[in-house]
C-alpha positions as CSV (number, residue, x, y, z in Angstrom):
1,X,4.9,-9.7,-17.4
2,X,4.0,-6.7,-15.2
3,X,0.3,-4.3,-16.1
4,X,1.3,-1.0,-15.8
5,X,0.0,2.0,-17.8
6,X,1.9,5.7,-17.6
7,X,-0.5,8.5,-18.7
8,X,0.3,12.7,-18.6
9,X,-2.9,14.6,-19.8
10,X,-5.8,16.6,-18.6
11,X,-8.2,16.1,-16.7
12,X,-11.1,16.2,-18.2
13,X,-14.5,16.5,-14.8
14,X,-14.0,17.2,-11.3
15,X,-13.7,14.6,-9.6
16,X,-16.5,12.5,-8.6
17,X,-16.8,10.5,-5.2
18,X,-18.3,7.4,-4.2
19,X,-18.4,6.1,-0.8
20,X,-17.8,7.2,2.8
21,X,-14.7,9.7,3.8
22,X,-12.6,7.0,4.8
23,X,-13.4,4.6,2.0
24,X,-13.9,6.3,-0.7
25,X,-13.4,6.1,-4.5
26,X,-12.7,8.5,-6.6
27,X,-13.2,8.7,-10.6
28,X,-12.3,11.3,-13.2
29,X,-11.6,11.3,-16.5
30,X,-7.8,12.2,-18.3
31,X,-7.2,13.4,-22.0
32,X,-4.1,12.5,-23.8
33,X,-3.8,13.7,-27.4
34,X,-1.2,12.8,-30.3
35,X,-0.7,15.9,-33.1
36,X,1.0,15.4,-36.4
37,X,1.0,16.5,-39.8
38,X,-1.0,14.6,-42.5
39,X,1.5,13.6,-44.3
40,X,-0.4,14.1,-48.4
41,X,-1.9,17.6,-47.3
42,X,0.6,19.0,-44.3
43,X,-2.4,19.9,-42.3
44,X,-2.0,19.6,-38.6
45,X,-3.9,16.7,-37.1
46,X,-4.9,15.9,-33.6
47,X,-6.2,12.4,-31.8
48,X,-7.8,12.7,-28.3
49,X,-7.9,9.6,-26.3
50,X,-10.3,9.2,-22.7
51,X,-9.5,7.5,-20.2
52,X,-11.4,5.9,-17.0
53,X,-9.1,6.7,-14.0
54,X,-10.8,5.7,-10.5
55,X,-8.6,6.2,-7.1
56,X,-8.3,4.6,-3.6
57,X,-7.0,5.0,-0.6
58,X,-4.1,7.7,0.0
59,X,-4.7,8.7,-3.6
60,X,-8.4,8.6,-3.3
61,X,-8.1,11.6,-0.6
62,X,-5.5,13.7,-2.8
63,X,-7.6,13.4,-5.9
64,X,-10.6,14.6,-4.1
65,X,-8.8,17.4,-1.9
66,X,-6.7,18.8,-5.0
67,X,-8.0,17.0,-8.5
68,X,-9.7,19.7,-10.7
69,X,-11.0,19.8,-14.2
70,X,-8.4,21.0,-16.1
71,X,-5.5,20.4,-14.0
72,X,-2.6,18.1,-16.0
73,X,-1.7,15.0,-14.3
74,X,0.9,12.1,-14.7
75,X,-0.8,8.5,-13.6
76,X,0.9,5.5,-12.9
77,X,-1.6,2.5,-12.6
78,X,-2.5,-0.6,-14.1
79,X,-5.6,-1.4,-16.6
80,X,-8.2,-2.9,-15.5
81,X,-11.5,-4.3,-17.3
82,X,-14.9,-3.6,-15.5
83,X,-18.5,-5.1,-16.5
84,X,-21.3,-2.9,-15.9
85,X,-25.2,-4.1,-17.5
86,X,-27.2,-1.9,-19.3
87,X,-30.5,-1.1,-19.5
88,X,-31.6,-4.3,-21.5
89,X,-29.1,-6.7,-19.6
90,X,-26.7,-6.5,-21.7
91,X,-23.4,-6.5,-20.2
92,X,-20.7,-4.2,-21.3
93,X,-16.4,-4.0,-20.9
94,X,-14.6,-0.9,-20.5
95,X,-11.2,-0.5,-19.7
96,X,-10.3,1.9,-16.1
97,X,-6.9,2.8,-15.0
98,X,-6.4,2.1,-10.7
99,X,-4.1,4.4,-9.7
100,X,-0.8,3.5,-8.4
101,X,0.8,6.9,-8.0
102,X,-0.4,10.5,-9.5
103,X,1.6,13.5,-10.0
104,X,-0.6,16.7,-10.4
105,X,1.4,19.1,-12.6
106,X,-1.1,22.4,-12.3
107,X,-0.7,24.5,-9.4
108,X,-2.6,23.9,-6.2
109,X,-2.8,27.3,-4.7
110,X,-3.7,30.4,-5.2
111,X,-0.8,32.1,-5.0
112,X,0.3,29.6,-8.2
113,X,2.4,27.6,-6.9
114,X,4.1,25.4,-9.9
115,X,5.6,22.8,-8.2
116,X,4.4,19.2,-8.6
117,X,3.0,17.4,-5.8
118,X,2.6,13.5,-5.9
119,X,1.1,10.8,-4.1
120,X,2.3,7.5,-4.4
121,X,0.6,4.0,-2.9
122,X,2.0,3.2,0.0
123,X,2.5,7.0,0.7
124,X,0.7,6.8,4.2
125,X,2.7,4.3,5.6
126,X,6.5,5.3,3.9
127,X,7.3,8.3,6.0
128,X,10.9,8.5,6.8
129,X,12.6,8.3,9.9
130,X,13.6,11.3,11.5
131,X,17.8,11.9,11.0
132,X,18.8,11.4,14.9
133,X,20.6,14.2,16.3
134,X,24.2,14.1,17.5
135,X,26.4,16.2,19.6
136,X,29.7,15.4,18.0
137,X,30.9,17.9,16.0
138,X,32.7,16.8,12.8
139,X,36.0,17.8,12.2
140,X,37.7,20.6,10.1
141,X,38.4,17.8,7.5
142,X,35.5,15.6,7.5
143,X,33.6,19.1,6.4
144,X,35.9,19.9,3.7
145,X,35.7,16.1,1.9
146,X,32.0,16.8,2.0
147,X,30.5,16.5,-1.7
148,X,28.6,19.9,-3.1
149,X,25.2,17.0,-3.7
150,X,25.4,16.0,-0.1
151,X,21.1,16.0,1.0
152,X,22.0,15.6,4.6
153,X,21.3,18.7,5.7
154,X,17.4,18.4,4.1
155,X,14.7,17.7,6.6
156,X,13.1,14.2,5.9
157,X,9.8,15.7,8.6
158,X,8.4,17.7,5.8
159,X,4.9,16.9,5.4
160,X,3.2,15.3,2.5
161,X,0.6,17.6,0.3
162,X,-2.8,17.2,2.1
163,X,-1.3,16.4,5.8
164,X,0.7,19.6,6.2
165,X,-0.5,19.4,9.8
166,X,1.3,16.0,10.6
167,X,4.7,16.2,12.1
């Protein structure tokens, strides 16, 4: 049996830190809804659900540098339950998603730039290789069999949102 939890909704603070630069955690708080029609009157109904989300590491950074209220978001984590004591001791449960991977769906620049950027776990440490370079040249037949979906010819040194200055 595996914990995960998948969540696309909208984020509902900015996000708030806690913690030093290099170990930091990040929380903010995602909206999901469910509409439907009430099925005696017709009228259009809507649920809103909160949820905790707090971030770490790699994805800690990204939700900090690009996370804002109202952005949408698609969260891969896992549920987790965390105790936290009240006032008169009492100690309470609430549920909080860790974040595995997020996919911000809102545009991160100004010039509104729609395309989705994504963070995943084990980002820092998965960069590809770089495609080593040869001198032969392929023949007049190997070119033709080549397939129309062929991704060869895509650079895998393109840098990852937030390190655009790594190479």
């Amino acid at each position: 049996m595996k914990n995960k939890v998948n969540l696309m909704g909208a984020v509902g603070m900015d996000p708030k830190v806690f913690g030093s630069d290099d170990n930091c955690v990040v929380a903010i708080s995602v909206a999901t809804s469910e509409k439907w029609r009430d099925k005696n009157t017709g009228e259009p109904k809507e649920k809103t659900e909160w949820h905790n989300i707090k971030a770490f590491r790699q994805q800690a950074k990204f939700v900090k540098d690009y996370v804002k209220k109202g952005h949408k978001v698609d969260i891969e984590g896992k549920l987790v339950y965390e105790h936290k004591e009240d006032e008169d001791g009492k100690n309470h449960k609430y549920a909080v998603i860790y974040v595995d991977r997020i996919l911000l769906l809102s545009p991160i620049n100004k010039d509104g730039d729609t395309k989705s950027h994504e963070v995943a776990e084990d980002e820092e440490d998965s960069k590809p290789a770089k495609p080593k370079k040869t001198t032969k040249k392929p023949s007049k037949k190997a070119s033709e069999d080549k397939k129309a979906d062929d991704d060869s010819d895509i650079p895998f040194d393109l840098p990852f949102p937030g390190n655009e200055n790594n190479e």
